[in-house]
Backbone bond lengths (Angstrom), bond angles and torsions (degrees), N, CA, C in turn:
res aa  C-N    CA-C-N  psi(-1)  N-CA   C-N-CA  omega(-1)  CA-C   N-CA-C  phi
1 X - - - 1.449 - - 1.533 109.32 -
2 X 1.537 126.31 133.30 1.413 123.19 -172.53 1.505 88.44 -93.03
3 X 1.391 94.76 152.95 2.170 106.23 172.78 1.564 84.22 -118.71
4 X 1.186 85.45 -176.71 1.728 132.33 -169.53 1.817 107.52 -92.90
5 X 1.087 98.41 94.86 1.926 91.90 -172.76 1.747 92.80 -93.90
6 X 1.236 97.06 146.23 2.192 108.99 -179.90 1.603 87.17 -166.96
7 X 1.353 91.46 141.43 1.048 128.69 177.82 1.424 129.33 -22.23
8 X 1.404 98.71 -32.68 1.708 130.97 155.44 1.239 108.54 -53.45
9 X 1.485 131.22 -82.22 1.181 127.14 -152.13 1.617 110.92 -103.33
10 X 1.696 107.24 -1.07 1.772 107.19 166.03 1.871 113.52 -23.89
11 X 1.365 89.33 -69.93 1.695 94.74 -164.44 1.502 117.19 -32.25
12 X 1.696 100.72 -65.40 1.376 135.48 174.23 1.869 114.35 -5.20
13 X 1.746 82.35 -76.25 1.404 119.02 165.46 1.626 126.54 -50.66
14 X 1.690 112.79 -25.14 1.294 107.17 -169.15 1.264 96.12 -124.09
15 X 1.391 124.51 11.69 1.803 117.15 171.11 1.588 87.10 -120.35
16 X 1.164 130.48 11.67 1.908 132.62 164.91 1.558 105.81 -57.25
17 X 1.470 112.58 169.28 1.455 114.01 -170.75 1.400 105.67 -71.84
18 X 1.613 109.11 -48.63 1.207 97.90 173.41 1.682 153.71 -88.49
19 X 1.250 116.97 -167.22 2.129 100.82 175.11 1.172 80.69 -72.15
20 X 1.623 85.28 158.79 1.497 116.17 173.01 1.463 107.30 -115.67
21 X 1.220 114.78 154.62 2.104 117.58 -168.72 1.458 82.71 -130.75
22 X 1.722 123.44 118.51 1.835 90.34 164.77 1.944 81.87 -146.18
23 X 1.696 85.01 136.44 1.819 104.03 -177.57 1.403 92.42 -105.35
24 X 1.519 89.09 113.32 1.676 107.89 153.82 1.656 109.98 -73.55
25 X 1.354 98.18 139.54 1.589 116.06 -174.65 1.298 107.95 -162.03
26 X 1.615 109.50 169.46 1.630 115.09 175.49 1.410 96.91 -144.98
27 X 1.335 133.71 -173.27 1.456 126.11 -122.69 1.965 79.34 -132.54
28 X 1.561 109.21 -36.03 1.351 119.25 171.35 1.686 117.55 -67.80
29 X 1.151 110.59 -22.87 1.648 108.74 -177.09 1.608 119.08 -80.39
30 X 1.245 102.64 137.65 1.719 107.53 -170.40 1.412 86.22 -89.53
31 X 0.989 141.45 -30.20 1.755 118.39 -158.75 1.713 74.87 -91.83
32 X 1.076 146.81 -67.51 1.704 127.92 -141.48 1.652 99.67 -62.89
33 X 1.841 113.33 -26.48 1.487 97.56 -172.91 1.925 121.25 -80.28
34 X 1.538 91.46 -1.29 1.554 102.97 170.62 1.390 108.47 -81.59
35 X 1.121 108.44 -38.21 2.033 115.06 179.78 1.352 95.41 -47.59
36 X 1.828 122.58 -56.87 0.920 90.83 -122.87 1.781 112.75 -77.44
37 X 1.154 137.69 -1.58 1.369 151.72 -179.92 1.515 94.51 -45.25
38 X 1.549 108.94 -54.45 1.205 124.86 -157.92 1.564 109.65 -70.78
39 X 1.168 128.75 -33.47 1.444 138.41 177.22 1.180 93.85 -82.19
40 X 1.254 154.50 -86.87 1.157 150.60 165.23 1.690 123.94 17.60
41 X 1.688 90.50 -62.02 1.029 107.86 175.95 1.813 131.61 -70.39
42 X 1.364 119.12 -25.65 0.984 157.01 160.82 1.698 112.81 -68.45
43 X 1.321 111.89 -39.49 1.549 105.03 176.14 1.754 96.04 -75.35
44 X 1.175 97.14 -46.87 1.895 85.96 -167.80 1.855 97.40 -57.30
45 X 0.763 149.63 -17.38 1.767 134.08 -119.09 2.047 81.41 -127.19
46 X 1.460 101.81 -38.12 1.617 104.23 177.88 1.705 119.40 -116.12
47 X 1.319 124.58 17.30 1.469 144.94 144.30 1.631 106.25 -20.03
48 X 0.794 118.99 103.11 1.280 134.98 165.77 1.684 104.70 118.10
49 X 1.270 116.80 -15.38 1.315 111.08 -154.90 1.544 95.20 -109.17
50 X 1.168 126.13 -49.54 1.498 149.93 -168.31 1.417 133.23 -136.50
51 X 1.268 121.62 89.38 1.261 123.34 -179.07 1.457 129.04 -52.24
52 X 1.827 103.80 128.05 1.848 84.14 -173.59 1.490 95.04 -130.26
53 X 1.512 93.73 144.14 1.949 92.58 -179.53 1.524 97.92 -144.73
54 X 1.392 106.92 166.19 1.429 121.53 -178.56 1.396 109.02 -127.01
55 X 1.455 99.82 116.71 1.341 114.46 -175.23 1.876 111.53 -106.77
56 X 1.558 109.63 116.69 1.217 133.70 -172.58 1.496 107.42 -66.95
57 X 1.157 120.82 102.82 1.726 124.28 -174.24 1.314 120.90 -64.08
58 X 1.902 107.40 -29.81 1.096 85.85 177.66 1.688 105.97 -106.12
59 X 1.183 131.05 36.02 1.584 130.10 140.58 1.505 130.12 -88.65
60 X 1.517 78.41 -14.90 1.593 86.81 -159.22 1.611 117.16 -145.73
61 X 1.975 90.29 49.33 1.680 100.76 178.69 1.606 148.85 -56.70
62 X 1.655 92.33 -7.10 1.273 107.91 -149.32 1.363 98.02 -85.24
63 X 2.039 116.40 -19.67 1.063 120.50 172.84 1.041 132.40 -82.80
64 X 1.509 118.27 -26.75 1.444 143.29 140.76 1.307 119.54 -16.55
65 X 1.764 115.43 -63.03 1.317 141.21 170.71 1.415 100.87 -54.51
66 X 0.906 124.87 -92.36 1.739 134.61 172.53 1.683 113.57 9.91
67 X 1.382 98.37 -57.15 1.504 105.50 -165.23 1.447 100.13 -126.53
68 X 1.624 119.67 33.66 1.354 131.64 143.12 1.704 103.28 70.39
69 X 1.210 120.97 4.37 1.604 116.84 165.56 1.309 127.44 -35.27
70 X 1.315 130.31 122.17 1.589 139.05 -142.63 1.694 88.54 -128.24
71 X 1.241 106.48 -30.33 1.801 85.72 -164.92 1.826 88.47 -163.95
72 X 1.021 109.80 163.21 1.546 121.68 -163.11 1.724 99.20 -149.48
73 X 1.504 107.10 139.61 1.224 120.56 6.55 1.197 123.57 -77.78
74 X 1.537 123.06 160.53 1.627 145.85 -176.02 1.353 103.09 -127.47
75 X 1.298 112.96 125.56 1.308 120.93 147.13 1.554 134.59 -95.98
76 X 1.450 134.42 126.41 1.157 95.75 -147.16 2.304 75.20 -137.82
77 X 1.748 103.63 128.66 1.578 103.60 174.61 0.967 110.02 -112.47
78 X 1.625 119.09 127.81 1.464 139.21 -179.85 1.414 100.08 -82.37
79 X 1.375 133.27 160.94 1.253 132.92 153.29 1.791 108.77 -136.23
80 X 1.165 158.07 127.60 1.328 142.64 -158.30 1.522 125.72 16.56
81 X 1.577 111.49 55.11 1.256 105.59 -169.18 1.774 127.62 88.58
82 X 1.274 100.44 -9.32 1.773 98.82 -167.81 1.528 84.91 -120.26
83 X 1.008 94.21 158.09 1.375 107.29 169.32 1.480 106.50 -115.57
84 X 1.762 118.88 127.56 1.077 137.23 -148.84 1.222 111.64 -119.87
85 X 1.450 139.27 -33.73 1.226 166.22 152.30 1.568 143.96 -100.13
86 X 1.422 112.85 142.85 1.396 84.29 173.86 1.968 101.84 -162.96
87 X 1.451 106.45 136.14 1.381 112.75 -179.85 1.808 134.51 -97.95
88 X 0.862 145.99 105.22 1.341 131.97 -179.38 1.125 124.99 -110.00
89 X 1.633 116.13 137.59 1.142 135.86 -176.85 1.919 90.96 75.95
90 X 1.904 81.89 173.95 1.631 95.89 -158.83 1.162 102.06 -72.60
91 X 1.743 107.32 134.76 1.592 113.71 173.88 1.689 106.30 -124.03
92 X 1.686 95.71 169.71 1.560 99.30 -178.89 1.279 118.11 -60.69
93 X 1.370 146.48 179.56 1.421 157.55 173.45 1.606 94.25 -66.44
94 X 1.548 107.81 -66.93 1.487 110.96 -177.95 1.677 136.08 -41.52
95 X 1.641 92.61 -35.30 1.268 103.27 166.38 1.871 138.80 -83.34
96 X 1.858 99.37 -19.32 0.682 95.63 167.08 2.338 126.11 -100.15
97 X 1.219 89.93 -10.06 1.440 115.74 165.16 1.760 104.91 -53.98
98 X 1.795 116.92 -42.85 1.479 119.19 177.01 1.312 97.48 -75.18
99 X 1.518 148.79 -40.85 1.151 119.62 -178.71 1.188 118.83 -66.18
100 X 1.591 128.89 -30.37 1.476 141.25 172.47 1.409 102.60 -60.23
101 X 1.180 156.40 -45.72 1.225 147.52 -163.74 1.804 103.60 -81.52
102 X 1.524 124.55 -34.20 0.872 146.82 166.40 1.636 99.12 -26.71
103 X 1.231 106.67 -71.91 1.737 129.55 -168.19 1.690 103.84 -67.79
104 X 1.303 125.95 -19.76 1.535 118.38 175.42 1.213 104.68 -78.72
């Protein structure tokens, strides 16, 4: 199941046991609202293994800022706290499923 990452509970989520998957998006973007089926789909499929959340840029810019995001959608892979990877603009399931396997 993907959650809701904000600025609040970022940390929480990225010092957790497991990788973290989190797609920056905004509610106005046509390419993040095509992702999002696709992340969706991907949180249920790796649930237990890998946390995936979608973090709203424009509520929650400061994280945006942080890790220098220029344009969304963003994909952005944590691995123990670091962030190890990173995707932009809309990608296939397949491709982003290889960065997720990456992080196990």
């Amino acid at each position: 199941m993907e959650v809701t990452i904000t600025t609040e509970n970022f940390n929480s989520y990225l010092e957790g046991d497991l990788p973290l998957v989190v797609d920056l998006w905004a509610t106005w973007c046509g390419p993040c609202r095509m992702l999002a089926p696709t992340i969706e789909a991907l949180a249920e499929e790796y649930d237990g293994k890998v946390v995936v959340g979608k973090c709203d840029v424009e509520e929650n810019d400061d994280i945006a800022i942080e890790f220098k995001v220029r344009n969304i959608p963003t994909i952005l892979f944590f691995k123990g706290g670091i962030l190890v990877d990173k995707m932009v603009g809309a990608q296939s399931k397949a491709a982003i499923e290889e960065k997720i396997k990456a992080l196990l």
